[in-house]
C-alpha positions in Angstrom: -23.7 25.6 -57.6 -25.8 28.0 -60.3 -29.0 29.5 -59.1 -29.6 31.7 -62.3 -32.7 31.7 -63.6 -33.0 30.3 -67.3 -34.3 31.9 -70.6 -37.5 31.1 -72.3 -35.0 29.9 -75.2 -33.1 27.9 -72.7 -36.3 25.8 -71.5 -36.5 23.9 -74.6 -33.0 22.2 -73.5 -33.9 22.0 -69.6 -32.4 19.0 -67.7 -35.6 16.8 -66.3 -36.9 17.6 -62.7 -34.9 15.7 -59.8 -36.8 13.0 -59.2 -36.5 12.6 -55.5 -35.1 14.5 -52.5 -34.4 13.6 -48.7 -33.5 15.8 -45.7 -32.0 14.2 -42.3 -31.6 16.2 -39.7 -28.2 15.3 -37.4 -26.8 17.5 -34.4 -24.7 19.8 -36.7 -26.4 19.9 -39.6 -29.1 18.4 -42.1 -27.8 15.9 -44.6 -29.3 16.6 -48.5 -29.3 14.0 -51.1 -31.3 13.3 -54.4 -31.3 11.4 -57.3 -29.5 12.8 -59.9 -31.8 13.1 -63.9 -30.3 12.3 -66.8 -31.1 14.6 -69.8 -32.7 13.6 -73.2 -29.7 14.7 -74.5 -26.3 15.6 -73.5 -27.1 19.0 -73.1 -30.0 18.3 -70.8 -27.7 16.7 -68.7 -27.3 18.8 -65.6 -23.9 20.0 -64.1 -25.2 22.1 -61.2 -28.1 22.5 -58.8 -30.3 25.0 -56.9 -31.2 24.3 -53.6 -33.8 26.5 -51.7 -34.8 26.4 -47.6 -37.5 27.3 -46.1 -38.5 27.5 -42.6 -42.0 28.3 -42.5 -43.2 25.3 -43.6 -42.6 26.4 -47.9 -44.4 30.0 -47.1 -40.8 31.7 -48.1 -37.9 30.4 -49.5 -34.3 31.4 -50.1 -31.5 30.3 -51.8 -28.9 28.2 -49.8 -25.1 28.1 -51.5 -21.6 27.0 -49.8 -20.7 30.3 -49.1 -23.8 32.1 -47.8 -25.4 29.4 -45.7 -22.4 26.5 -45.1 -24.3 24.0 -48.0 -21.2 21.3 -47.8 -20.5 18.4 -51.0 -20.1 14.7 -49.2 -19.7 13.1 -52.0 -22.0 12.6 -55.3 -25.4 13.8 -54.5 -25.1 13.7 -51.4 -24.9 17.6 -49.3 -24.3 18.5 -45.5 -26.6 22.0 -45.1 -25.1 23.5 -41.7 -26.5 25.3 -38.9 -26.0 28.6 -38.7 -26.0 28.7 -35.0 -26.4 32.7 -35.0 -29.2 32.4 -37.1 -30.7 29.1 -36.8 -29.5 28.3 -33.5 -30.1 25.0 -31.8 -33.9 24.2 -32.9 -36.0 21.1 -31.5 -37.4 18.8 -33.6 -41.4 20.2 -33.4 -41.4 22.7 -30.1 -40.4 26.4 -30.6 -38.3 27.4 -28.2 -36.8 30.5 -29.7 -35.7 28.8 -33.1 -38.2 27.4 -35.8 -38.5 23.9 -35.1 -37.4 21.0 -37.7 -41.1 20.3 -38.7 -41.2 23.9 -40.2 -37.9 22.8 -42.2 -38.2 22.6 -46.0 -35.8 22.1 -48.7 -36.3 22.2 -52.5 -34.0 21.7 -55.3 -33.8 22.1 -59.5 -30.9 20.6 -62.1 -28.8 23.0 -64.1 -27.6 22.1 -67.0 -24.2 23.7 -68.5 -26.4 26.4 -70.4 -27.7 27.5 -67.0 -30.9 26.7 -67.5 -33.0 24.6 -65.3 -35.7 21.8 -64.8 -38.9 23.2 -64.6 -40.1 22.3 -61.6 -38.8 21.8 -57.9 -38.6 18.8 -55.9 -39.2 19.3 -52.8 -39.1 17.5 -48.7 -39.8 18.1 -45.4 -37.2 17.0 -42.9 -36.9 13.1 -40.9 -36.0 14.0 -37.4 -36.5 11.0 -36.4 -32.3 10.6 -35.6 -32.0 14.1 -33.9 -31.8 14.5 -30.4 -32.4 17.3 -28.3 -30.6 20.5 -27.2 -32.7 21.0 -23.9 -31.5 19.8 -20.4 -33.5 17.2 -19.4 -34.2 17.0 -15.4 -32.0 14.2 -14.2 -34.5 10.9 -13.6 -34.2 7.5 -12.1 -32.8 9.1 -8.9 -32.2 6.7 -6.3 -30.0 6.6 -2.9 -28.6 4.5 -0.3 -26.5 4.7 2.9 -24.1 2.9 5.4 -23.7 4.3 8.4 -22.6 8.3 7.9 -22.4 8.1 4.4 -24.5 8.0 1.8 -24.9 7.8 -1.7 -27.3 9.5 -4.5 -27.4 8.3 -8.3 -29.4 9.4 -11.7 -29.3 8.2 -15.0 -28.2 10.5 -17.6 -30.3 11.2 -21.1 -29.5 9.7 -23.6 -31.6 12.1 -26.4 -29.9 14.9 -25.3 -26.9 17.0 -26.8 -24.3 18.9 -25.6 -23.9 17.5 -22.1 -22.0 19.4 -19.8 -22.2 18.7 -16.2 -24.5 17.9 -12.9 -25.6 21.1 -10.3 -25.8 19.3 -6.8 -27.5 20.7 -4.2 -28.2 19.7 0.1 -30.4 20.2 3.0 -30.9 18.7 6.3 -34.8 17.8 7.0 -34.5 16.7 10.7 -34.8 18.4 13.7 -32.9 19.9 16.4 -31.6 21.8 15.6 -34.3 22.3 12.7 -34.2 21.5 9.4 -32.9 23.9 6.3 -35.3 25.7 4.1 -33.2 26.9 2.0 -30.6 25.0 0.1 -26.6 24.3 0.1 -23.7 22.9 -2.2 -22.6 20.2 -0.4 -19.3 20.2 1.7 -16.6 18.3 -0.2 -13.8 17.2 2.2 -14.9 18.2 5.2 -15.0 17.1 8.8 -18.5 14.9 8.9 -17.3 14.6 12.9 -17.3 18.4 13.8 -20.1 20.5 13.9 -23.4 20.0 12.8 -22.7 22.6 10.0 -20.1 20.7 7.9 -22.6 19.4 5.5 -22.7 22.5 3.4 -20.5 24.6 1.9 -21.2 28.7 1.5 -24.1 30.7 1.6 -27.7 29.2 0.3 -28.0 29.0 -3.4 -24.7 27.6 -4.7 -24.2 24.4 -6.0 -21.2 21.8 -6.5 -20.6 20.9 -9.7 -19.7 17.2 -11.0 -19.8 15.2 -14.0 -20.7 11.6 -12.8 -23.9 10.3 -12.0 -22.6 9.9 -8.6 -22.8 11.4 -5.4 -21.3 10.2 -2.0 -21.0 12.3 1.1 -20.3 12.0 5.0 -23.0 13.5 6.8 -22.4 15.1 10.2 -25.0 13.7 12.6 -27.8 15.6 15.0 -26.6 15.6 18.6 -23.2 14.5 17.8 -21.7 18.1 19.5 -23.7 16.7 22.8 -22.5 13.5 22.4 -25.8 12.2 21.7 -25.8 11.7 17.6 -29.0 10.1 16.6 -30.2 9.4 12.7 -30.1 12.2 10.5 -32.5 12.8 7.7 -30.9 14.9 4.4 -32.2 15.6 0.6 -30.0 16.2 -2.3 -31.3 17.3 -5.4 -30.1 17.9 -9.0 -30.0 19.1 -12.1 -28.5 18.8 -15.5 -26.1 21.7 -17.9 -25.6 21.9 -21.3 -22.9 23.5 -23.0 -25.3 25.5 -25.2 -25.7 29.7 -24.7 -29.2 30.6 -23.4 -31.3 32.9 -26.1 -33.3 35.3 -25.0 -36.4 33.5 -25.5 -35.9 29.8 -25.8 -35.8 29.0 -22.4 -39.3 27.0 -21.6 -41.3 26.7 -18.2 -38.8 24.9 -15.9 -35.4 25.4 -17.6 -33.2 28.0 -16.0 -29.7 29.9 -17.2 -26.4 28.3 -15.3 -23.8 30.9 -16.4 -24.3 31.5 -19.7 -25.5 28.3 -19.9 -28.6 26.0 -20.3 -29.7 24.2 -16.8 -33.2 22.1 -16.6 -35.4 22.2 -13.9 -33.9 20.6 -10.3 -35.1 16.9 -9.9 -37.8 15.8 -7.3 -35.6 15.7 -4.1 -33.7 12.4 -3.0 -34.2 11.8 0.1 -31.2 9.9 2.6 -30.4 8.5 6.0 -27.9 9.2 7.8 -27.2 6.4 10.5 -26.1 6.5 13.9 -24.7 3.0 13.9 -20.7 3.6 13.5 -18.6 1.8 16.2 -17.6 5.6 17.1 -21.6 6.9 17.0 -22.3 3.7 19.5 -19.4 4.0 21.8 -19.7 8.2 21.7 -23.6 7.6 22.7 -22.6 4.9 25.5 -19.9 6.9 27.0 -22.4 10.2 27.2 -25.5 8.5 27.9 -24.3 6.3 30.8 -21.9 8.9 32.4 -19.1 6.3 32.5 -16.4 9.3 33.5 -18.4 9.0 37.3 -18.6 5.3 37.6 -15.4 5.9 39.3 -14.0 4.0 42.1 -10.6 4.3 44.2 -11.5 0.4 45.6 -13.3 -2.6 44.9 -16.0 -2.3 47.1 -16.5 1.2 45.9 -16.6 0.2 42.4 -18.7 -2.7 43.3 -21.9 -0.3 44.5 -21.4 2.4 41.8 -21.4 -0.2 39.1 -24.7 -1.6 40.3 -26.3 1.8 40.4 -25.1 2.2 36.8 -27.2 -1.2 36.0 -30.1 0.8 34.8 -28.2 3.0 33.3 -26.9 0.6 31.2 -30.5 -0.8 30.3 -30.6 1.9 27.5 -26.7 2.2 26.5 -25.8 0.4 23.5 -22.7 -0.8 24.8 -20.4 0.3 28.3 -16.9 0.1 28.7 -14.4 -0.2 31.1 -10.5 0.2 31.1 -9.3 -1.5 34.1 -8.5 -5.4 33.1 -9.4 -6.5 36.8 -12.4 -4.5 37.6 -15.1 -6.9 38.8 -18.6 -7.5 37.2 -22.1 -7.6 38.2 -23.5 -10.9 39.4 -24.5 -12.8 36.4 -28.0 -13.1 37.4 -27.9 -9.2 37.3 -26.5 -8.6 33.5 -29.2 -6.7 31.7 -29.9 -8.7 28.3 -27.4 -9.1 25.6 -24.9 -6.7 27.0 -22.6 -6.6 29.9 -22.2 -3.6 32.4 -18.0 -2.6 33.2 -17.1 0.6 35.5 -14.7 3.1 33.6 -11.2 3.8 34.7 -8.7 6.8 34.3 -8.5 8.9 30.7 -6.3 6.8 28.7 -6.4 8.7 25.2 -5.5 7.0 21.6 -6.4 3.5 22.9 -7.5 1.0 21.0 -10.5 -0.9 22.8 -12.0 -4.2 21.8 -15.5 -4.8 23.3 -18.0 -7.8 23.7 -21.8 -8.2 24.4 -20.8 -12.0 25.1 -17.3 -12.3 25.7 -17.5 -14.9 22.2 -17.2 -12.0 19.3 -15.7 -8.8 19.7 -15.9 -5.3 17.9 -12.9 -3.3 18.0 -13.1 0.7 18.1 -10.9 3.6 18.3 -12.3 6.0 21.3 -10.7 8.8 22.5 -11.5 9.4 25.5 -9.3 12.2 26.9 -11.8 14.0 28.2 -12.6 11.7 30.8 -11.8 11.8 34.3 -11.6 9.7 37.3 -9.2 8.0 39.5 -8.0 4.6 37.9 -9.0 1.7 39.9 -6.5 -0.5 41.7 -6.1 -4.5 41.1 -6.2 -4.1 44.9 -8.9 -7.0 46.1 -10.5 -6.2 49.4 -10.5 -9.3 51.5 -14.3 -10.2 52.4 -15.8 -8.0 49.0 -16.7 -9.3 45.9 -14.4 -12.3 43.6 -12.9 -10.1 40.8 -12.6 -11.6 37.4 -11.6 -10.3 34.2 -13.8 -8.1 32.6 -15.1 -8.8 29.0 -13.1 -6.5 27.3 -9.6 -6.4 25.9 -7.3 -3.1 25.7 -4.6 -1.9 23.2 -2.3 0.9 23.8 -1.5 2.6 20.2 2.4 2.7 19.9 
């Protein structure tokens, strides 16, 4: 590279201008290449070349050279000019966010011949950004959800004109009430207890945020009531935004983006809104067991069980399903089963069984209940003579080896 400036007994020999120059911007740098002049003579021929930047759209210029400001040979004509990240940092393509933007960008050039003197004028481009991407976060979009049951299930799309991807913040709040919904927001709980308390969605104090890479997010929600016995459908939002692995300038952070330490976050995404259901085998059975008191349809005989077990009829009306443990205990009269389910009494405790139960004695749904905090006397297969005809009961027991 020569950048001296020739002699007025040097012009006479002066390589021709260059007759053409282009400037692509990439993500590390802005690839240079012109046509290379051929001289009138040998001596015109040039050996070297001055290259000038500018980025105030041509108002000043300097020099640029493969020591100063990282001007890289490809190969022939062609250069790589590199980003001086302290200095030109990570500019946009037109908006100033801290750094001059690529529309500002000029680059000029003149042929040296081996005199050292050079063409008389510059040839000079702006820069096509039309292949460079951007270095701000972009809010996560496209965000859709679903759920089954418990769990559910978030997902974004990722940017694709973006550079320097990072990671995802997450963020959680339960919107239903009782106990009330959150104002504030949570990282949500990885690996915890969805069937404890209420509490286990979250994870710390208000303001953190989990932090994943996938444009994924799946969760088990705890449910309202479920510490009463009573869980019911549970409304949650999640929101999210996106890092990227570029330091934060003082000033190029624009309305919306926000520093993740040290690091560039966009804006949180409009809130995602999910469903948790109450609809689990365990939810169902849990409500049943609470809501029609099973532990004190409780008999020590037949005929006992027989009256109890028709008071629990409208009881039953509104329970999802009712169990019973005893194989023998008898059953309403037929013309007395409440629609589409069928109304057992309850025996003793019997924890870690493994219960199978029927609305119509055809298909049968089997669920894991622990019931050891029931209590009652367990009914006899004793048959008063004169009381009702006992039959089997819908509903099939397991003990769990």
């Amino acid at each position: 590279m020569l950048d001296r400036v020739p002699t007025s007994a040097e012009l006479a020999a002066a390589p021709p201008d260059i007759p053409s120059i282009t400037a692509i911007a990439l993500q590390d740098y802005i690839r240079l290449q012109w046509v290379e002049p051929t001289g009138s003579t040998p001596s015109a021929n040039p050996v070297g070349y001055i290259v000038q930047r500018s980025r105030d759209n041509g108002a000043t210029w300097r020099d640029i050279t493969d020591t100063v400001d990282g001007l890289a040979r490809i190969q022939g004509s062609v250069y790589a000019w590199n980003f001086n990240r302290g200095v030109d940092g990570y500019p946009e393509a037109t908006a100033n966010y801290g750094y001059s933007p690529l529309s500002g960008y000029r680059f000029r050039v003149k042929a040296v011949n081996a005199a050292g003197t050079a063409s008389l004028g510059w040839t000079a481009c702006t820069v096509n950004a039309s292949q460079y991407r951007s270095w701000r976060p972009t809010v996560p979009a496209g965000g859709g959800s679903r759920s089954s049951m418990r769990t559910a299930a978030i997902s974004w799309n990722r940017e694709a004109n973006a550079y320097g991807f990072l990671r995802y913040e997450i963020q959680v709040r339960r919107t239903s009430a009782p106990p009330g919904g959150d104002t504030q927001w949570y990282a949500p709980a990885a690996g915890l207890n969805a069937y404890g308390t209420e509490l286990e969605y979250k994870a710390g104090v208000s303001g953190l945020e989990f932090d994943l890479t996938s444009e994924e997010w799946t969760q088990s929600l705890p449910l309202s009531g479920q510490a009463a016995g009573t869980p019911s459908d549970t409304s949650y939002e999640f929101r999210v935004r996106t890092v990227i692995d570029v330091p934060q300038a003082a000033d190029d952070m624009p309305n919306g983006l926000y520093a993740s330490g040290g690091k560039r976050a966009s804006a949180w995404c409009t809130a995602i809104a999910v469903l948790a259901k109450a609809t689990s085998a365990y939810d169902l059975v849990s409500g049943a067991v609470n809501q029609a008191a099973l532990s004190t349809v409780v008999a020590t005989s037949i005929t006992t069980a027989q009256s109890t077990a028709t008071a629990a009829q409208t009881q039953a009306n509104t329970a999802t399903v009712l169990i019973v443990e005893d194989h023998l205990s008898p059953e309403l009269p037929s013309a007395t089963y409440p629609a589409n389910k069928q109304v057992y009494q309850t025996a003793g405790a019997q924890p870690n069984t493994m219960w199978q139960v029927s609305a119509d004695g055809a298909s049968w749904l089997s669920v894991k209940v622990d019931t050891s905090n029931l209590s009652g006397t367990v009914v006899t297969n004793q048959i008063a003579t004169g009381a009702v005809t006992a039959e089997k009961t819908k509903i099939k027991r397991h003990y769990i080896i």
